[in-house]
C-alpha positions as CSV (number, residue, x, y, z in Angstrom):
1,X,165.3,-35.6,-67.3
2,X,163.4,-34.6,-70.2
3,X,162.5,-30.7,-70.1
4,X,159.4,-29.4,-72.5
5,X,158.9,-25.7,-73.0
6,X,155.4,-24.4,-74.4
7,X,154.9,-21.0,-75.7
8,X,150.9,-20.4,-75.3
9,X,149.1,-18.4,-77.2
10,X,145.2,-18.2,-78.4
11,X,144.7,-20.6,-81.1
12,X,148.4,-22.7,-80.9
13,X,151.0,-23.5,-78.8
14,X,154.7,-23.7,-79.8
15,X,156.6,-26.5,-77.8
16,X,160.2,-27.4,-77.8
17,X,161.3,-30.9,-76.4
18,X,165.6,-31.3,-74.9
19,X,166.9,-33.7,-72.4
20,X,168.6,-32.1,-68.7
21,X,172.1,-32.7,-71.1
22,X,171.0,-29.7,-73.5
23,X,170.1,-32.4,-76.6
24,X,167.4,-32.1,-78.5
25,X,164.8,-34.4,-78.7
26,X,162.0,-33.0,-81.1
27,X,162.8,-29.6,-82.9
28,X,159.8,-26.6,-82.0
29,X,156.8,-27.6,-83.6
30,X,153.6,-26.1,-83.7
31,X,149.9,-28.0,-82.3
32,X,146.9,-26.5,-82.0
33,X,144.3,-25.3,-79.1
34,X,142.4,-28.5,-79.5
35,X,142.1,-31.6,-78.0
36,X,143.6,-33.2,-81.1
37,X,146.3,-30.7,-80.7
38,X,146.4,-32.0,-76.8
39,X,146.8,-35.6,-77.9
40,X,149.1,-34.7,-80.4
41,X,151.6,-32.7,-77.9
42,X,150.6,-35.8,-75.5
43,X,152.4,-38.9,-77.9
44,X,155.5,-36.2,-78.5
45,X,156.7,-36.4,-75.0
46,X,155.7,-40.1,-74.2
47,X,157.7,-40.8,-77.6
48,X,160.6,-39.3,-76.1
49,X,160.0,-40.9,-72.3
50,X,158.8,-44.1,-70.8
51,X,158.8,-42.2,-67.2
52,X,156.4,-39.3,-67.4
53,X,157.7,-38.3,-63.7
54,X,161.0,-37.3,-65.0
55,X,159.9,-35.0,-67.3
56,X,159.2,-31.1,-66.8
57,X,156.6,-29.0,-68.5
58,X,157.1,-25.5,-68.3
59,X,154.9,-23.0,-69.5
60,X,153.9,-19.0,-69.1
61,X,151.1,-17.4,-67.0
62,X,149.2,-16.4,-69.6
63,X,146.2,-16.6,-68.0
64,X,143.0,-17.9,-69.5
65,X,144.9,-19.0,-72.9
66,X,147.1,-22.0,-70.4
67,X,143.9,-22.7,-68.5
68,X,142.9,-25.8,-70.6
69,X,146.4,-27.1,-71.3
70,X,146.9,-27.0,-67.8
71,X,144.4,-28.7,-66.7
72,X,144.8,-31.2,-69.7
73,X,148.8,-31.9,-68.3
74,X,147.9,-32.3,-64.9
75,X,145.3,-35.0,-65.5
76,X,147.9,-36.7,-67.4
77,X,150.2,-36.5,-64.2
78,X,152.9,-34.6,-66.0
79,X,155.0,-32.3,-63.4
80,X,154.0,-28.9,-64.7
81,X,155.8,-25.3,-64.0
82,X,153.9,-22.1,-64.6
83,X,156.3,-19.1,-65.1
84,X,156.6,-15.4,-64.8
85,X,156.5,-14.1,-67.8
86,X,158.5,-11.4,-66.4
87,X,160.9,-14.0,-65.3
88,X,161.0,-15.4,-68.9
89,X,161.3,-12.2,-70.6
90,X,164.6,-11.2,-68.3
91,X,166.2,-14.6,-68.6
92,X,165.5,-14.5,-72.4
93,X,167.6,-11.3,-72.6
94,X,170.6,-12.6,-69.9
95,X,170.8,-15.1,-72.5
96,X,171.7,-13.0,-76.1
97,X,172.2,-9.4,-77.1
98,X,170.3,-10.0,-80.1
99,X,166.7,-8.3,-79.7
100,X,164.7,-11.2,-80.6
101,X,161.4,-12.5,-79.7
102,X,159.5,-14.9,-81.2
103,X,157.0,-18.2,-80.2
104,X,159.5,-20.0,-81.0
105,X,161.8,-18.5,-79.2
106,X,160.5,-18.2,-75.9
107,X,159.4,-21.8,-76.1
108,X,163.2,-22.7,-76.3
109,X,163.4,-20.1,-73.4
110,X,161.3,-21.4,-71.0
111,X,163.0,-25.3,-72.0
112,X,166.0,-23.6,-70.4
113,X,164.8,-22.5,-67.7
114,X,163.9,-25.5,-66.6
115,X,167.3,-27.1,-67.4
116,X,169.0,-24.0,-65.3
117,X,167.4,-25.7,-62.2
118,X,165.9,-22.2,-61.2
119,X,163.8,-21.8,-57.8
120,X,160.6,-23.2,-59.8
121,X,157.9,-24.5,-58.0
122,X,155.6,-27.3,-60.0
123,X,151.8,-26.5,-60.3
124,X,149.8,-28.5,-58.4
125,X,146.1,-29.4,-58.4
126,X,145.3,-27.8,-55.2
127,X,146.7,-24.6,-57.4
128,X,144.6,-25.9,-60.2
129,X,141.1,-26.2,-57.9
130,X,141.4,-22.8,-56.4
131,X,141.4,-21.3,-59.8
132,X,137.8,-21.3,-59.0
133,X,137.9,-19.1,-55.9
134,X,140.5,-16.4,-57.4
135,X,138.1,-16.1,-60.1
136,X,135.2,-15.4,-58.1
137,X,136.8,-12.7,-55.8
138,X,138.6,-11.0,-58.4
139,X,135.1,-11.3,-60.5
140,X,133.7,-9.6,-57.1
141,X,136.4,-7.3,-57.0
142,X,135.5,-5.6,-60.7
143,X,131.6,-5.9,-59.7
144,X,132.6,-3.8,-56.6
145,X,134.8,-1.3,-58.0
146,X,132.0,-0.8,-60.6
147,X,129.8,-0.1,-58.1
148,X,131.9,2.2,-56.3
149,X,131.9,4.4,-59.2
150,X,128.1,4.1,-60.0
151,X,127.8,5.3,-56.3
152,X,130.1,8.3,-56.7
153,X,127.9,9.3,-59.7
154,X,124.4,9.2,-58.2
155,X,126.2,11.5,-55.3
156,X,126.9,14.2,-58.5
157,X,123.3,13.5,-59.8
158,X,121.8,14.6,-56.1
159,X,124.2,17.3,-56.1
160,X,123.1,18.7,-58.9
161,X,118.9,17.7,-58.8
162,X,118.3,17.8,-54.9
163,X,121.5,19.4,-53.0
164,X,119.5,19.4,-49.6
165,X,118.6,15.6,-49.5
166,X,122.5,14.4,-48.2
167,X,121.6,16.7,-45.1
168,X,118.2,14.8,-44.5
169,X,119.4,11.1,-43.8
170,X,122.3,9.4,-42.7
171,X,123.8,8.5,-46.1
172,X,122.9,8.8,-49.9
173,X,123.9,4.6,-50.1
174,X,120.5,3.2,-48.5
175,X,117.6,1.4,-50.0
176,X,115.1,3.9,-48.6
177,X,116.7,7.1,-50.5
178,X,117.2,4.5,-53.5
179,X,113.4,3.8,-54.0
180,X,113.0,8.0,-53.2
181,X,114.5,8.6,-56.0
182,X,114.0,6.3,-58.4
183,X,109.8,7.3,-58.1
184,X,111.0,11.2,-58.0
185,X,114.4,11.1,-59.4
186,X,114.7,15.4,-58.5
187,X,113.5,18.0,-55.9
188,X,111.2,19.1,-58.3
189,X,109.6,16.0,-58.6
190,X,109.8,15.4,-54.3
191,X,107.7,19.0,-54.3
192,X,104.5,17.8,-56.7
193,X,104.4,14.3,-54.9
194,X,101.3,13.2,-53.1
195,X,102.0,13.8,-49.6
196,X,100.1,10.1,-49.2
197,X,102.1,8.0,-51.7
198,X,105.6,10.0,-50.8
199,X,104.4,9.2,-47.4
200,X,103.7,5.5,-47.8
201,X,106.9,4.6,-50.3
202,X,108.8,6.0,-47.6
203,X,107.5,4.0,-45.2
204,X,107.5,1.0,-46.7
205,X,111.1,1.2,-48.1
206,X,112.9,1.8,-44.8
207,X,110.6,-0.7,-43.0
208,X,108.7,1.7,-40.4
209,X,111.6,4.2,-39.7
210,X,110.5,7.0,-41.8
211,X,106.5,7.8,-41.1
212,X,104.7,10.7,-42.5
213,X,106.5,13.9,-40.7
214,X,109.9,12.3,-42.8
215,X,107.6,12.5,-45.9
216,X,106.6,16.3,-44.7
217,X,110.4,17.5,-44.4
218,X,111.1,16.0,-47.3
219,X,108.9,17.8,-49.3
220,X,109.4,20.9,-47.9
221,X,112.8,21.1,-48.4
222,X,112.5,20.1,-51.9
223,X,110.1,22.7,-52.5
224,X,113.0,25.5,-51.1
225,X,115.6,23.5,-53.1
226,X,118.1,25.5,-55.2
227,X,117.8,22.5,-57.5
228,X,117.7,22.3,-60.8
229,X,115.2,21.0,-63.0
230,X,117.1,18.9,-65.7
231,X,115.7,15.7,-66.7
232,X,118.6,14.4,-68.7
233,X,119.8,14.4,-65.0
234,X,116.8,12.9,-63.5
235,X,116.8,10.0,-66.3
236,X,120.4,9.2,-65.9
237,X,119.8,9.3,-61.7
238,X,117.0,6.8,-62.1
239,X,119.2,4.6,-64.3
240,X,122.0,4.6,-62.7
241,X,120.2,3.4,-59.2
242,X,118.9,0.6,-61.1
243,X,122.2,-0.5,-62.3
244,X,123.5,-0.2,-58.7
245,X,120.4,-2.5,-57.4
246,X,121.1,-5.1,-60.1
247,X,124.9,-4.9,-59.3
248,X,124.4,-5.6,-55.9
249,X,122.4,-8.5,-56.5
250,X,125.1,-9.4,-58.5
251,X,127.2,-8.8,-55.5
252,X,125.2,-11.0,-52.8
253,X,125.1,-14.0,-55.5
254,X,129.1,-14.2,-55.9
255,X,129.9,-13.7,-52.3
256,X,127.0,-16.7,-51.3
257,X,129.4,-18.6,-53.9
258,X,132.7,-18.0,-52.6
259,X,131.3,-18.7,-48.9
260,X,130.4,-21.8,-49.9
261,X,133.8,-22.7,-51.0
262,X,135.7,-21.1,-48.2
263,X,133.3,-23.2,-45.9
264,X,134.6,-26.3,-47.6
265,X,138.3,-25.4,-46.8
266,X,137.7,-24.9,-43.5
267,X,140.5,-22.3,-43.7
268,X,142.0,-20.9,-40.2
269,X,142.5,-17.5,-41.6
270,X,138.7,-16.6,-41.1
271,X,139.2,-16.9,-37.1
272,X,141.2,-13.9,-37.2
273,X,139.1,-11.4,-36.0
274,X,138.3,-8.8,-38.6
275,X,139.0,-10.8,-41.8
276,X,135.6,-11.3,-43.7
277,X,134.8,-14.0,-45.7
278,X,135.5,-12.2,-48.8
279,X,138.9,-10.9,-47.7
280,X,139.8,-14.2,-46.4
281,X,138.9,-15.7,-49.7
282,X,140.6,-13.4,-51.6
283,X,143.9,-14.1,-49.5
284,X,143.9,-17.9,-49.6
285,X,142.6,-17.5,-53.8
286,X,146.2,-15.3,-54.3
287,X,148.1,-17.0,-52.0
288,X,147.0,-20.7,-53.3
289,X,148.9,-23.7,-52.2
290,X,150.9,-22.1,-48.9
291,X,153.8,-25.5,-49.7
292,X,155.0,-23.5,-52.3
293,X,156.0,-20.3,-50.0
294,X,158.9,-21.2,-47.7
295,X,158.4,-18.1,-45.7
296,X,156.4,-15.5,-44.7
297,X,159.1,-13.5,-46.9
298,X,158.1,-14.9,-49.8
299,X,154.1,-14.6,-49.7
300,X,154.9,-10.6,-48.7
301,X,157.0,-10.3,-52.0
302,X,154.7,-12.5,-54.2
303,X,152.3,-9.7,-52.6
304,X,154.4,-6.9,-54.0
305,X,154.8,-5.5,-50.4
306,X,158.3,-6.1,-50.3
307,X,160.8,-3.0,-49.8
308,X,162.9,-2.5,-53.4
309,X,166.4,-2.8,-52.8
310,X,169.2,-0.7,-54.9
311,X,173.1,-0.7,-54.2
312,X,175.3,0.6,-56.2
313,X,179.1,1.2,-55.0
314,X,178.6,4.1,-52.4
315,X,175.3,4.8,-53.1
316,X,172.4,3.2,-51.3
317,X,168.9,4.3,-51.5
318,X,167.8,5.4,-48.2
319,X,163.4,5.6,-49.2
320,X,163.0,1.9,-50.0
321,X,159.1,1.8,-51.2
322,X,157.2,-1.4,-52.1
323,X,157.7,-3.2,-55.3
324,X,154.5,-3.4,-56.1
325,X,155.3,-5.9,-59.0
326,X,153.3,-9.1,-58.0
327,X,149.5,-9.5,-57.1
328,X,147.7,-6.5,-56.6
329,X,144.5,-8.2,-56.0
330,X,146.6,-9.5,-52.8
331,X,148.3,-6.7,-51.8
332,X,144.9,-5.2,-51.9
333,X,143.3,-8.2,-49.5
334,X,145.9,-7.6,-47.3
335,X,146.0,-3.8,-46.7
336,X,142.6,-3.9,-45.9
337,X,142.6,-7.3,-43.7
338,X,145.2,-5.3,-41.6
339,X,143.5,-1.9,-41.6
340,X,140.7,-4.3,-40.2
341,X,142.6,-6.5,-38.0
342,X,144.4,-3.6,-36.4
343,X,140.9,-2.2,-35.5
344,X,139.9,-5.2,-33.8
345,X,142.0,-7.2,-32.3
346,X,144.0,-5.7,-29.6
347,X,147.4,-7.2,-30.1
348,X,147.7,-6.0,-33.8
349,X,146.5,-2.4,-32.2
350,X,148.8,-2.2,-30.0
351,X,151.7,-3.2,-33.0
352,X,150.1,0.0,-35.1
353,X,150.2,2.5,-31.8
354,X,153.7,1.4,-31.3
355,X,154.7,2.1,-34.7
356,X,152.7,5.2,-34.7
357,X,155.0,6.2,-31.7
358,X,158.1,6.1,-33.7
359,X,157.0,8.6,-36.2
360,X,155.8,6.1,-38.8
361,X,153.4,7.7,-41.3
362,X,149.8,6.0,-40.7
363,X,150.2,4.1,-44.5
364,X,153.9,3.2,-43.4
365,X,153.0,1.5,-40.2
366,X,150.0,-0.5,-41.4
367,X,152.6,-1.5,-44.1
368,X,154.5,-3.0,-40.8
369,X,151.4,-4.5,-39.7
370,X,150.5,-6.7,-43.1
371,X,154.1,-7.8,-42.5
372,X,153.0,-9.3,-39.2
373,X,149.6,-10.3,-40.3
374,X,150.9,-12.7,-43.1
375,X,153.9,-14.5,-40.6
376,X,150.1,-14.9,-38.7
377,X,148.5,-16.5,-41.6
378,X,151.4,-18.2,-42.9
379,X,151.9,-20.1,-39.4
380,X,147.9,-20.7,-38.7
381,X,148.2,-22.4,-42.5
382,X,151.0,-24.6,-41.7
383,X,149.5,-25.8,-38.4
384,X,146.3,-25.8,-39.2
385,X,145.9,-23.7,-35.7
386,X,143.2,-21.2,-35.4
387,X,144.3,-17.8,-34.4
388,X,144.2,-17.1,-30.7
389,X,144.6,-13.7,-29.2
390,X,148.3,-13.1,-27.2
C-alpha cells in the first residue's frame, strides 16, 4: 500500500510519499497550487505505483485551499482521506515531546495516520458534489444572520425616531411599515405628510389592508410622538431598510437555488413534517454521504451534540454537557428541525411532554429530541423510506 500525505496550504502543498511497511519512497517535496504542480504531484505517485487503487491520499480539511486538489485526485480515481485537523494536530503530539510543527512535518503526519489504519473514511464524490449545497446554506446562513442584526437595528432606529409606531401594527418586520419609512424615515416626517400620498403608499404597500383611517392614526400619533427629531437617525433608518430589502432578495435567490438541488435528491428527510427546505438542505449538506456514518451515534457526535465524557479514578462528572466540537452549522439545523418537528408532529410532541415530565429543562429535553430525530433521518436515509407518523 502506498500511503501519500499532503500538507495544504495557499500557494503549495508539501507531500510526503512511504509504503504501509514505513519506507520511504520520495522524501517531502514541495509542488505548487497549479495545475503543473497537480501533474507534477500526479507522475510522483504513479512513479512509485502501477495500481493507483492501493494507494491512500490523505490530506487536511482546510477548506477552500484542498478544494481544487481534491477535486483534481478524485478525477484521477485516487482513494482520498480528508482529516481533522484536530485529529492531526493530537496525533502529531502522541507521537514526540518535541514542540514542533512544521509543513513538512504535518505532511509526514498525516502519511502516518494513514499507515496507523485509523477509523478514516475515504472522500467520495457524492461528498465532493454536495460541496455545492453546504455552500449555499451556510452562504444563506451568514446572509440571514446579517439580516437579523440589520432587523434588530431598524427596531433601535424606531425606538428612538417613532416610539409609538410598534404599537400601531402587528410587527416592525413587514413590507408595509418598510416603504412607511423609507418615504418618512421619523414621526416628524409621518406628521408633515400629505394625508393623500401617506394615505395612498399605505395602501398600495400592504395591498388594500391599510385605507385612509390607517393613514389618519398614523399621523396623529406621530404628531403626539415623544420622538425625536434626529436626521443622522432618519438617514441611517432609511439605509438600513434598503439593505434589508436587497438582503432579502438575496435571500429568496439562494434558497430558489438550493430547492432546486434538494428537488434533484429527492431526499426523504423533507417528508418529515416541519423540516423546510432550507433546514433539510442544510442537514443533508453537513451530514453528506450517510455510508460514511455507521450509526445514528456517530452523525449526533459529528454534530457536536454528543454528552462529553470525563473519568478519572473516583471522580466522574455528573453534568455531562454537549461537545460542541464538530459542525455547528448542523447542530444548528438540527436544534431547530426538532424545535419544529416537536411542534408538529404529534409523536415527537408527545417525546418532549414526556421528557418535560421528568423535570428536564425545556433546552435539555429538545436536546433528547434531536437525538431521536437524527436515528429518524438516519434510518429514512438508509431505506430510502419516507417518514410516516407512529
Amino acid at each position: 500500500m502506498i500511503l501519500v500525505g499532503i500538507d495544504v496550504a495557499k500557494d503549495k502543498h508539501d507531500c510526503f510519499i512511504c509504503n504501509s511497511e514505513g519506507e520511504v519512497l520520495c522524501n517531502t517535496f514541495a509542488f505548487p497550487n497549479s495545475m503543473e504542480g497537480f501533474n507534477h504531484l500526479y507522475e510522483k505517485i504513479t512513479s512509485v505505483s502501477d495500481d493507483l487503487s492501493k494507494s491512500k491520499v490523505g490530506l487536511e480539511a482546510t477548506g477552500h485551499y484542498s478544494y481544487n486538489l481534491l477535486g483534481f485526485l478524485l478525477d484521477k480515481g485516487l482513494p482520498t482521506f480528508v482529516i481533522n485537523p484536530l485529529h492531526t494536530n493530537l496525533y502529531r503530539k502522541s507521537l514526540s515531546l518535541r514542540k514542533t510543527k512544521t509543513d513538512k512535518v504535518d505532511a509526514h503526519t498525516i502519511a502516518m495516520m494513514l499507515m496507523s489504519d485509523v477509523d478514516l473514511k475515504p472522500y467520495s464524490n457524492t461528498l465532493y458534489h454536495n460541496e455545492e449545497l453546504k455552500s449555499l446554506t451556510r452562504y444563506r446562513f451568514d446572509k440571514v444572520r446579517q439580516r437579523a442584526k440589520l432587523k434588530s437595528s431598524v427596531s433601535r432606529l424606531v425606538t428612538i425616531l417613532f416610539p409609538e409606531l410598534e404599537s400601531l401594527v402587528p410587527t416592525l418586520h413587514m413590507k408595509s411599515v418598510y416603504a412607511l419609512l423609507s418615504e418618512y424615515p421619523s414621526a416628524h416626517h409621518i406628521a408633515d405628510a400629505h394625508l393623500t400620498k401617506l394615505s395612498n403608499l399605505l395602501y398600495t404597500a400592504s395591498k388594500g389592508r391599510y385605507n385612509r383611517d390607517t393613514a389618519i392614526r398614523f399621523r396623529e400619533s406621530a404628531r403626539n410622538s415623544i420622538g425625536s427629531v434626529m436626521p443622522a437617525k432618519a438617514l441611517e433608518l432609511k439605509h438600513t431598510i434598503k439593505l434589508i430589502c436587497e438582503l432579502t432578495a438575496e435571500i429568496n435567490e439562494i434558497e430558489g437555488e438550493i430547492k432546486r438541488i434538494v428537488d434533484n435528491l429527492n431526499s426523504p428527510i423533507l417528508s418529515i413534517p416541519g423540516i423546510s427546505y432550507a433546514t433539510g438542505a442544510m442537514i443533508i449538506a453537513e451530514i453528506g454521504d450517510f455510508n460514511n456514518f455507521s450509526s445514528p451515534d456517530k452523525i449526533l457526535a459529528y454534530s457536536g451534540m454528543s454528552p462529553s465524557t470525563y473519568q478519572s479514578g473516583q471522580l466522574t462528572n455528573c453534568y455531562s454537557h454537549m461537545e460542541k466540537r464538530g459542525s455547528r452549522y448542523l447542530r444548528f439545523a438540527l436544534y431547530n428541525a426538532a424545535k419544529y418537528v416537536c411542534y408538529w408532529e404529534p409523536t415527537f410532541a408527545a417525546y418532549l411532554s414526556k421528557k418535560r415530565s421528568e423535570g428536564k429543562h425545556y433546552h435539555v429535553a429538545l436536546s433528547h429530541a434531536v437525538k431521536k430525530l437524527i436515528r429518524v433521518i438516519y434510518h429514512l436515509e438508509k431505506t430510502g423510506q419516507s417518514f410516516k407518523a407512529a
